[in-house]
C-alpha positions as CSV (number, residue, x, y, z in Angstrom):
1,X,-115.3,230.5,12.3
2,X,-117.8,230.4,14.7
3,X,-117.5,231.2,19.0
4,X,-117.6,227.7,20.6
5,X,-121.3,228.5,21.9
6,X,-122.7,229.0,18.7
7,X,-120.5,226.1,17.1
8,X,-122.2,223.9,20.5
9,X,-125.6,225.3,19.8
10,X,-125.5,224.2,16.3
11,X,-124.2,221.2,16.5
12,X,-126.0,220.0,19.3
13,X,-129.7,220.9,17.6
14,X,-128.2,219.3,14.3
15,X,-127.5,215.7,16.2
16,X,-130.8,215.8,17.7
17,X,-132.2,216.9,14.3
18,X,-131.0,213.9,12.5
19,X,-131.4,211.1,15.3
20,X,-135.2,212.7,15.0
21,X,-134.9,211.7,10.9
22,X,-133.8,208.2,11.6
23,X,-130.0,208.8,11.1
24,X,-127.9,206.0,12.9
25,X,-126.5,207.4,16.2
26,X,-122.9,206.8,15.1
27,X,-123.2,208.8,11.6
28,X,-124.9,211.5,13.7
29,X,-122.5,211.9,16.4
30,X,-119.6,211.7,14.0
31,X,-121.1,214.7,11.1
32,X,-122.0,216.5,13.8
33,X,-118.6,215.9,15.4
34,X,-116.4,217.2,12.5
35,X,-118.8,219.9,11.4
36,X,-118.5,221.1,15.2
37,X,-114.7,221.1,14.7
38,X,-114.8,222.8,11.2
39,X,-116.9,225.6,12.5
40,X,-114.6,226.3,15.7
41,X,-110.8,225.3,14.3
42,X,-111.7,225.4,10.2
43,X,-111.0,222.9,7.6
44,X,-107.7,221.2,8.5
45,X,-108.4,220.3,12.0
46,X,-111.7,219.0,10.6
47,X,-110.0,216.7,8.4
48,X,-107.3,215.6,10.9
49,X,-109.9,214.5,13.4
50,X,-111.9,212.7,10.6
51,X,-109.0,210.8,9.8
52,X,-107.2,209.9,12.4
53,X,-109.8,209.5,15.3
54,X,-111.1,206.4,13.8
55,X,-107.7,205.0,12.8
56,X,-106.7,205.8,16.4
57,X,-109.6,203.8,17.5
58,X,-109.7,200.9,16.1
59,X,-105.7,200.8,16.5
60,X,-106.1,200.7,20.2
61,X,-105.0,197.3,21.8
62,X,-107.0,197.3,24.4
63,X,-110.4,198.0,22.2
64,X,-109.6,194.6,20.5
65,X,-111.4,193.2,23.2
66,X,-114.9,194.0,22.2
67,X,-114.7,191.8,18.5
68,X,-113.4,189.3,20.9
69,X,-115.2,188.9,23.0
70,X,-118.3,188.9,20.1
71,X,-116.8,186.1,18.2
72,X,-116.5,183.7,21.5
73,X,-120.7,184.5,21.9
74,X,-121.3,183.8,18.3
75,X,-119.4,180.9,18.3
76,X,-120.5,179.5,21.6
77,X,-123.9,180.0,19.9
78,X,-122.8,177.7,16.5
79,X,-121.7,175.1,19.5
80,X,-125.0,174.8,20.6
81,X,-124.2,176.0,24.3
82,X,-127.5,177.8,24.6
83,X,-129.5,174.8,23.9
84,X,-127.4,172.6,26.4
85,X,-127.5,175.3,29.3
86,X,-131.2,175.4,28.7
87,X,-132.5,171.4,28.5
88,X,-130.1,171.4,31.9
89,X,-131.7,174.7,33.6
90,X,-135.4,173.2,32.2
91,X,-134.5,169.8,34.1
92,X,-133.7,171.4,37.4
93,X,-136.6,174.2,37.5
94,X,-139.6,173.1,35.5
95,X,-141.3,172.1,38.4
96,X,-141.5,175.5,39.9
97,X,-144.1,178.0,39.9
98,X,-143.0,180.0,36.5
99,X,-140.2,177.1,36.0
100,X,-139.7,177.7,32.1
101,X,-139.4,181.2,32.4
102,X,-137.1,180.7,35.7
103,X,-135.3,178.8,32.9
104,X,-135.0,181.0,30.5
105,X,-133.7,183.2,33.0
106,X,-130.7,181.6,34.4
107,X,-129.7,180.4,30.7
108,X,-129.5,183.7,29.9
109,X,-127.7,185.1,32.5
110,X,-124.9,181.9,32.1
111,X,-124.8,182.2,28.6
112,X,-124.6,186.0,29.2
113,X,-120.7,184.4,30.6
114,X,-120.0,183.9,27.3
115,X,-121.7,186.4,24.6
116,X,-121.2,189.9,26.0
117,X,-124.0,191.1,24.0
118,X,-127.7,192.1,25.2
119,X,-129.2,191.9,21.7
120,X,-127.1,188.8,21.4
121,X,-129.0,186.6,24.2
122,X,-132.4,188.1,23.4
123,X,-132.7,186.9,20.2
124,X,-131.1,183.4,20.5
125,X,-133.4,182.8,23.9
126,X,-136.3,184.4,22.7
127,X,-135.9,181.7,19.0
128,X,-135.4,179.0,21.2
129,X,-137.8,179.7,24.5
130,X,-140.6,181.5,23.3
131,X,-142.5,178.5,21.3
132,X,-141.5,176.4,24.3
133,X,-143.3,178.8,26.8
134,X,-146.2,179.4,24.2
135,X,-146.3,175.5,23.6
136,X,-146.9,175.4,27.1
137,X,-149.6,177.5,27.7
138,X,-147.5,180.4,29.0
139,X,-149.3,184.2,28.9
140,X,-147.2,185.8,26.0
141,X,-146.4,189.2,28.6
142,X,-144.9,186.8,31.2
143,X,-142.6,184.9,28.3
144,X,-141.8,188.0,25.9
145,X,-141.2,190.1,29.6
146,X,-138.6,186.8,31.2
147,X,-136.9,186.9,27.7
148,X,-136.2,190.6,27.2
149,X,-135.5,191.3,30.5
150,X,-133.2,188.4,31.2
151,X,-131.1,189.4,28.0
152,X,-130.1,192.5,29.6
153,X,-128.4,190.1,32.0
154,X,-125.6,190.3,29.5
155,X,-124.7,193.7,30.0
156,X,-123.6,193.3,33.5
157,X,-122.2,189.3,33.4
158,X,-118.9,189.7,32.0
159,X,-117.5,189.6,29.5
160,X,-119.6,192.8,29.0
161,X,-118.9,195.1,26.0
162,X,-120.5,198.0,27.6
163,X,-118.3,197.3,31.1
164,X,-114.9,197.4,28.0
165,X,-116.6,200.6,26.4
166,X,-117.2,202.3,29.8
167,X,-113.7,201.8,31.2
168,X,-111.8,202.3,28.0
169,X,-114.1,205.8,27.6
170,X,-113.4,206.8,31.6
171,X,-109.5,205.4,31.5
172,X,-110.3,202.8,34.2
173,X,-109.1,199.2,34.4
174,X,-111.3,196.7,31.9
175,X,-109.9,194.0,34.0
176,X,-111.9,195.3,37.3
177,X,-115.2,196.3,35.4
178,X,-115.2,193.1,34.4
179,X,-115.0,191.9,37.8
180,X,-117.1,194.4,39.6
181,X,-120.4,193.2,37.1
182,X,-120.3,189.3,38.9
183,X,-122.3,190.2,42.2
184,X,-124.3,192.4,41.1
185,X,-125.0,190.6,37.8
186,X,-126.1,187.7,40.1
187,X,-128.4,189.5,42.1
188,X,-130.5,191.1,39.7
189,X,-130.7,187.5,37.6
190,X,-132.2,186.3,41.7
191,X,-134.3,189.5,41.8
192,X,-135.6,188.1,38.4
193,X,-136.4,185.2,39.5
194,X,-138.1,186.2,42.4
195,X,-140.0,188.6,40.1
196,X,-141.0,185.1,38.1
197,X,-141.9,183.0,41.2
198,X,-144.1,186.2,42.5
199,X,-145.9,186.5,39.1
200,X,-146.7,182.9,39.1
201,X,-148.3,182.5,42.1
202,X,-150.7,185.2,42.1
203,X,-151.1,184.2,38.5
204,X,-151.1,180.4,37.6
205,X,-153.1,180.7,34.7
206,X,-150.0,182.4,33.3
207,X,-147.9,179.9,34.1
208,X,-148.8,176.2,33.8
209,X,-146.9,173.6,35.5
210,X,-145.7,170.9,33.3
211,X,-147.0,167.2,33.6
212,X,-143.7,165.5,33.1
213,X,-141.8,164.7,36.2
214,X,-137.9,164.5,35.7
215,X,-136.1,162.4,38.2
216,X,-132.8,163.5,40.3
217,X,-130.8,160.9,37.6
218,X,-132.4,162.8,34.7
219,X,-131.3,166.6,36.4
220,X,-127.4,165.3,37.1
221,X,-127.1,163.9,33.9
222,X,-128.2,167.4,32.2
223,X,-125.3,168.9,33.8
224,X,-122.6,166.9,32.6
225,X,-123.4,169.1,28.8
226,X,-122.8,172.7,30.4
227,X,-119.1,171.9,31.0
228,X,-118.5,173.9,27.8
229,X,-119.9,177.3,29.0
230,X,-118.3,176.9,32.7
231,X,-114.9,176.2,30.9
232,X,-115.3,179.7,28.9
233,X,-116.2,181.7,31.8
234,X,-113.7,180.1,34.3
235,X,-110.9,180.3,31.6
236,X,-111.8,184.1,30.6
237,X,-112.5,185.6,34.5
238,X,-110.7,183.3,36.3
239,X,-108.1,184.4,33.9
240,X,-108.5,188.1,34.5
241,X,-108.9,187.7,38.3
242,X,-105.9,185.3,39.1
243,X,-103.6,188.1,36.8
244,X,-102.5,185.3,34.2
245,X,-103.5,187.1,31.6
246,X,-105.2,191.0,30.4
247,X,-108.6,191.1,29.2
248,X,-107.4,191.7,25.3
249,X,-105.8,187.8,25.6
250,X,-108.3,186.6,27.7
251,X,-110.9,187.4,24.5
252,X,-108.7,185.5,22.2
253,X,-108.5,182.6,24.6
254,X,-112.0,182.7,24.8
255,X,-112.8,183.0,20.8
256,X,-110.3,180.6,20.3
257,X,-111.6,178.0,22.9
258,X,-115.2,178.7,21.9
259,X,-113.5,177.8,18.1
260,X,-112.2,174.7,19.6
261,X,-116.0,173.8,20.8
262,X,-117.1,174.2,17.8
263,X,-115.4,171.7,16.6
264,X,-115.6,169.3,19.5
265,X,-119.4,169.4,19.1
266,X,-118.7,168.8,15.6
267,X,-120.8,172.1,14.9
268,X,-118.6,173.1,12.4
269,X,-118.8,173.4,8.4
270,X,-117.5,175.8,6.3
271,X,-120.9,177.6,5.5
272,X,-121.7,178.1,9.1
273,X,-118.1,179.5,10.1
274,X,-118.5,182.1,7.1
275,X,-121.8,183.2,8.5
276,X,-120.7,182.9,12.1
277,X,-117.5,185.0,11.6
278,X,-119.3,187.5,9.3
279,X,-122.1,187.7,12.1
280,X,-119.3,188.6,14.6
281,X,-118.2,191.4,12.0
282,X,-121.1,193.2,11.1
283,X,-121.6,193.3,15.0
284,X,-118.3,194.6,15.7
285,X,-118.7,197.1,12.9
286,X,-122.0,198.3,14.4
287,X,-120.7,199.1,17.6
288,X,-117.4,200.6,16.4
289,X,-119.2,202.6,14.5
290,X,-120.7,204.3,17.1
291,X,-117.2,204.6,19.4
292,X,-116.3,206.7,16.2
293,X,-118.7,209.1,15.8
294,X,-119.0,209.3,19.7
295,X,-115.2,209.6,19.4
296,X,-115.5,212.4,17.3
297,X,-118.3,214.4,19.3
298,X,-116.4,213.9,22.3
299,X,-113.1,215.8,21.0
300,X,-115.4,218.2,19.5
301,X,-116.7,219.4,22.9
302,X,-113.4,218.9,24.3
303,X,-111.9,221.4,21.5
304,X,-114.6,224.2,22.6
305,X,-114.5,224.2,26.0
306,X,-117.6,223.1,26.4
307,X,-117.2,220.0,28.5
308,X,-114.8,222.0,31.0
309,X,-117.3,224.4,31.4
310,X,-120.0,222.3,32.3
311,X,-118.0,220.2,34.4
312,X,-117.0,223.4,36.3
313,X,-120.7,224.9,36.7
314,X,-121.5,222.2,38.2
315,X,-119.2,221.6,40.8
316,X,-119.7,225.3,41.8
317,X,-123.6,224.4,42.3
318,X,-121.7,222.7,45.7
319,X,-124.7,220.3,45.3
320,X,-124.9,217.0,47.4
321,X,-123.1,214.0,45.8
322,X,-126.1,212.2,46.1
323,X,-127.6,215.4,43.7
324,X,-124.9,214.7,41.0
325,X,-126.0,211.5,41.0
326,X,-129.7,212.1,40.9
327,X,-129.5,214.1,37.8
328,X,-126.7,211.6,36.2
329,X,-129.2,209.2,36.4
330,X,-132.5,211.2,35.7
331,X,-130.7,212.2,32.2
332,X,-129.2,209.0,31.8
333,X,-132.5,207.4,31.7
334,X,-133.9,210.0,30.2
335,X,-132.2,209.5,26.9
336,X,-132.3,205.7,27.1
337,X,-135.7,206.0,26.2
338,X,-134.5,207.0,23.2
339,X,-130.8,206.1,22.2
340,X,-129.2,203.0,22.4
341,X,-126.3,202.7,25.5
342,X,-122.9,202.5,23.9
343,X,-124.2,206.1,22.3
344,X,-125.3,207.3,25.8
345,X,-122.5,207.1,27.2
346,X,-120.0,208.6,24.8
347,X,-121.8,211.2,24.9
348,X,-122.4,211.6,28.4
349,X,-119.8,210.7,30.7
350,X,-116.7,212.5,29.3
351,X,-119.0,215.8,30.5
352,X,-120.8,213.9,33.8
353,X,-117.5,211.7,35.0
354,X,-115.1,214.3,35.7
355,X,-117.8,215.6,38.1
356,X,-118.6,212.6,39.5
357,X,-114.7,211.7,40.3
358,X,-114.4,215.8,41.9
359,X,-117.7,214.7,44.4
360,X,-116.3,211.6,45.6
361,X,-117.7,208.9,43.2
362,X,-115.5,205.5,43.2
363,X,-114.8,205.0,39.6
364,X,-115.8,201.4,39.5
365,X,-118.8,201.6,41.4
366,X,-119.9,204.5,39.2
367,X,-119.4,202.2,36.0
368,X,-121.6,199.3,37.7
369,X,-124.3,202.5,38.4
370,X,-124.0,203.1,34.4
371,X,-124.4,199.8,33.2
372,X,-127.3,198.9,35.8
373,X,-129.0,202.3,34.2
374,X,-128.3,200.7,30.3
375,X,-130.3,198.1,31.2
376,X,-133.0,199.4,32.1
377,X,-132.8,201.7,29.6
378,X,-132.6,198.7,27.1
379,X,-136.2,197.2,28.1
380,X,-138.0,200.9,28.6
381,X,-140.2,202.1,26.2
382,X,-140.1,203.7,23.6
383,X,-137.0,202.4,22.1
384,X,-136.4,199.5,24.6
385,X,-133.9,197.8,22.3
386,X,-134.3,194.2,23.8
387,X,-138.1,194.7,23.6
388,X,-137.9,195.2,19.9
389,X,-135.5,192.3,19.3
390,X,-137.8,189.5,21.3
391,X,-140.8,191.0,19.3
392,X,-138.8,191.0,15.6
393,X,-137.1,187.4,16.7
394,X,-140.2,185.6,18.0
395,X,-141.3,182.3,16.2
396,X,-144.8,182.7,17.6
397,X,-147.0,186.0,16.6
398,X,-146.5,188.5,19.4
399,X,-147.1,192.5,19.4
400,X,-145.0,194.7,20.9
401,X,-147.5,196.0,23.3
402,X,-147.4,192.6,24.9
403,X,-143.6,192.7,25.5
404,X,-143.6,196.1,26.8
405,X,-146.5,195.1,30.0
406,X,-144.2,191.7,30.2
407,X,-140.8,193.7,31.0
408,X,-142.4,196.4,33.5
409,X,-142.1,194.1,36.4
410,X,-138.7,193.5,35.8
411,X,-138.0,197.1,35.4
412,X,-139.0,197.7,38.6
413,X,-136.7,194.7,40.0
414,X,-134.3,196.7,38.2
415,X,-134.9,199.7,40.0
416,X,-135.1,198.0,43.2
417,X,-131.3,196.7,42.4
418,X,-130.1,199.6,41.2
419,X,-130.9,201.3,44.8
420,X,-129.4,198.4,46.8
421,X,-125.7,199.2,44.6
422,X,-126.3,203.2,46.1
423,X,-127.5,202.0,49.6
424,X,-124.5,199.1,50.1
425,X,-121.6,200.0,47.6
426,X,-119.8,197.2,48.4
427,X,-122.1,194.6,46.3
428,X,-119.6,196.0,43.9
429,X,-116.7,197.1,45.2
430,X,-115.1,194.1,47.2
431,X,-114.4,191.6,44.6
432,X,-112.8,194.2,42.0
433,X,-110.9,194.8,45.4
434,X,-108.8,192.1,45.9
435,X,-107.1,192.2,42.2
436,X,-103.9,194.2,42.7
């Protein structure tokens, strides 16, 4: 057997090695997991780990909630709730400077309310928007840029499955996370659309304004068809906040009344439930996946000391909190460029979030800080996930140096959010606050 250093050494440069050959993250993390273990506790506790970890994982009640909350986006997608939330946001902000991609942008960030997924929203808005916007006479950067960067939206809106994979990996209250992503989710989704309004004035050529005129009659009787998608939300966080119900039962009630929609809408045939439940679990599968082999990386470093011994050097630094942060973030982003968030942050915080707790950190407000930094991460190149989605999902010919200019303003209303969350911690705080 091998000293824990060594065992870390190798380990570590073997994970990098094969995420370098194209390995998925989650078979990485989890070889490199029980080959860690192997070389510091031997062949039995290898094994053990291997097979109970991911047992233990997917046998956890409150993990339920990610497949859950997947299914109730994929079926409010069958019931057509995208294209209703759009024609209604279309009728109300067409006439403003950048209007259809102002559209696009607080469809997204409603249906984000209902899907939980990043990847999710991009592709379903960037199928249905981007021949709209091209149609139009829209510049491709400023359509592929609203699109990507409003589908990160999702990340922060609850239900969120990276706000349910952060508090289930720091032992925090999902109910709260949840909660804690409303405000800010809203104000980046206005930063956004500020972003759009700004763009469009300095550059109308990028953004035609449509001839048709739609009368106040027309914009009230769009409304009357997003009832579906303000039921879901209000049923699965008004739920959660009023204490009727945990978020594990609020996911079923909101797959099962996004099943009930379905049919309502009279969306439903056998064929397109088999592919909408299958959808759901190849999704699921994908993510748990990487919860495994994170899982297993995790316990790894655990085993060898590794993780206490960072956490310890670096409180004895006696840095700033403000420091801790700093470099949190700086690596944080740093790998975002090239590994995709659930991954990031299995990896990261059970070494960063014991130090962040010992300098002061709230626990909440830290998970809001995480998720703000996965979505940038999600639209920064080179890996940009959402970026590569829009430009794989488009109807219209795009290249993927066109999406990347698109996104970099939003990045940088990103980055301007992210430092009003430091400067006034209560954009996050209050509202998780009042649940007891």
């Amino acid at each position: 057997m091998f000293d824990p250093a060594t065992a870390a050494i190798i380990t570590i440069g073997l994970l990098f090695f094969l995420m370098i050959a194209g390995v998925h993250i989650g078979v990485a993390m989890g070889l490199c997991g029980v080959l860690g273990i192997y070389l510091t506790m031997g062949e039995f506790a290898a094994l053990a780990q291997a097979g109970s970890v991911p047992f233990a994982t997917v046998n956890s009640f409150t993990l339920a909630v990610i497949p859950l909350f997947i299914l109730m986006g994929s079926l409010a997608t069958q019931a057509r709730l995208t294209t209703d939330l759009y024609a209604a946001a279309y009728n109300w902000f067409s006439k403003m400077p950048g209007g259809l991609a102002m559209t696009t942008t607080i469809a997204s960030a409603a249906f984000g309310a209902a899907s939980g997924s990043t990847m999710v929203n991009a592709a379903v808005f960037t199928k249905m928007a981007m021949p709209e916007m091209t149609t139009a006479g829209y510049d491709k950067r400023l359509s592929s840029g609203a699109i990507a960067s409003a589908g990160v939206l999702s990340a922060m809106i609850p239900p969120s499955v990276l706000m349910v994979i952060y508090a289930i990996t720091t032992e925090q209250s999902v109910g709260k996370m949840l909660i804690a992503g409303i405000v800010p989710g809203i104000m980046t989704a206005v930063l956004f659309l500020l972003c759009i309004y700004v763009w469009a004035k300095l550059k109308p050529e990028h953004a035609p304004m449509p001839e048709h005129h739609v009368t106040m009659k027309e914009k009230i009787g769009s409304l009357k068809n997003t009832w579906g998608i303000l039921l879901l939300f209000g049923v699965v966080i008004g739920g959660i906040y009023g204490g009727w119900f945990i978020p594990t039962y609020a996911g079923a009630v909101g797959a099962f009344g996004a099943f009930l929609l379905v049919f309502y809408k009279r969306r439903a045939s056998l064929k397109t439930l088999r592919e909408t439940f299958l959808e759901a679990i190849m999704s699921s599968a994908t993510i748990f996946l990487v919860v495994f082999g994170g899982m297993l990386f995790a316990r790894f470093l655990t085993y060898t000391g590794l993780v206490a011994t960072v956490s310890d050097w670096l409180i004895l630094q006696d840095l700033a909190p403000f420091a801790y942060l700093l470099a949190f973030g700086i690596l944080f982003l740093i790998l975002g460029c090239f590994i995709e968030p659930i991954a990031i942050m299995v990896m990261t915080l059970p070494v960063m979030f014991p130090v962040m707790m010992n300098v002061g950190y709230d626990p909440i407000w830290l998970g809001v800080v995480v998720i703000k930094m996965c979505e940038i991460s999600l639209i920064t190149p080179p890996v940009g996930l959402n970026v590569f989605v829009v430009r794989s999902s488009s109807p219209v010919p795009l290249r993927l140096e066109q999406v990347f200019a698109g996104v970099t303003p939003f990045i940088a209303m990103e980055v301007l959010s992210l430092g009003l969350l430091i400067m006034f911690p209560a954009i996050v705080t209050w509202l998780p606050s009042m649940i007891g």
